[in-house]
C-alpha positions in Angstrom: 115.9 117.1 107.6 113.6 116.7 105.3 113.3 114.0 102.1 114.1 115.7 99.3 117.6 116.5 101.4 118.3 113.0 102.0 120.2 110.9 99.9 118.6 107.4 98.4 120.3 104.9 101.0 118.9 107.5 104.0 115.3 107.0 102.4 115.5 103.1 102.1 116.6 102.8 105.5 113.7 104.9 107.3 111.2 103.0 104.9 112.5 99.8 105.6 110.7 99.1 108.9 107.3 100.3 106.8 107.4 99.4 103.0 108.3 96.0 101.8 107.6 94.5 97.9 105.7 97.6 96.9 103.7 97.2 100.3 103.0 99.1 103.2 103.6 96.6 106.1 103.2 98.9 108.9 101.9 102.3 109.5 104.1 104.7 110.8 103.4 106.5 113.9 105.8 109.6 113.2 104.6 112.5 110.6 107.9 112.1 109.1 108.0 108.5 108.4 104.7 108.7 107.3 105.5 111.6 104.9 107.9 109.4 103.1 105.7 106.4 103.0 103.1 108.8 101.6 105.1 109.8 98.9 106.3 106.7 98.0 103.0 104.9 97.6 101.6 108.1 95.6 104.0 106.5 92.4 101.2 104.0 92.2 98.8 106.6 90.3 100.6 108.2 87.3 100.9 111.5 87.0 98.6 113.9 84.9 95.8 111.4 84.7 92.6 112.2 86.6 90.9 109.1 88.4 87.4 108.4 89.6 87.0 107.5 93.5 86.7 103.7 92.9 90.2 103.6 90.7 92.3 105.3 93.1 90.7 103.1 96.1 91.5 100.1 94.3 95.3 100.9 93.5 96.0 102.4 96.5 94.5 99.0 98.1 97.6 97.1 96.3 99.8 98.8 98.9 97.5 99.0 102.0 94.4 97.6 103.2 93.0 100.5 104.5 93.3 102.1 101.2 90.4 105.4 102.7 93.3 105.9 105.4 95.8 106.1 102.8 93.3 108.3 100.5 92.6 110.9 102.9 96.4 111.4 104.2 97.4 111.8 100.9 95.1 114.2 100.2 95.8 116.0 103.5 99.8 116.0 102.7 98.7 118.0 99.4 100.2 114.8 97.6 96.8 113.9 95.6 93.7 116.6 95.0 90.7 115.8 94.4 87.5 117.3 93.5 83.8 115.7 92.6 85.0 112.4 93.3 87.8 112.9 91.1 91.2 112.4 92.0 94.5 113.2 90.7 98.5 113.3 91.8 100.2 116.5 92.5 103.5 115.2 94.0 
C-alpha cells in the first residue's frame, strides 16, 4: 500500500514509533517507513525556493541530527534535487 493510498490516521500511526514534536526520534529500518518519514520532514523546506548546502543542512538538523543522512535519502527518494550545491523540494 503505498502513502498516498492511506488515509491520515494510517500515516500517524506508522510514524508514531519514528516522528515525535516535529522530530525524528528514531530511524526506521524499513524503506517504507522511512519513505513516509522522508516525506514528512521534506515540509520543513518550502516549496519552489532554491537553497544553498548550508540552509537545507541546518533545517533539516531541526528534525535529525544526522541531518547529511537525511540530505542524501532525500535526494535519493527524488523528494529534494539538487545541483551546484543548490538544493530545492520536488515532493
Amino acid at each position: 500500500m503505498t502513502a498516498d493510498r492511506r488515509d491520515a490516521s494510517d500515516i500517524a500511526r506508522l510514524l508514531r514509533p519514528f516522528w515525535r514534536d516535529g522530530r525524528i526520534v528514531r530511524w526506521p529500518a524499513r524503506a517504507g517507513r522511512r519513505r513516509l518519514i522522508l516525506e514528512e520532514a521534506v515540509r520543513a523546506l518550502p516549496m519552489g525556493t532554491r537553497m544553498p548546502e548550508a540552509d537545507v543542512d541546518t533545517r533539516l538538523g531541526e528534525i535529525w541530527p544526522d541531518y547529511c543522512l537525511l540530505r542524501r535519502a532525500l535526494v535519493d527518494e527524488e523528494l529534494l534535487n539538487r545541483k551546484v550545491g543548490i538544493y530545492w523540494r520536488v515532493g
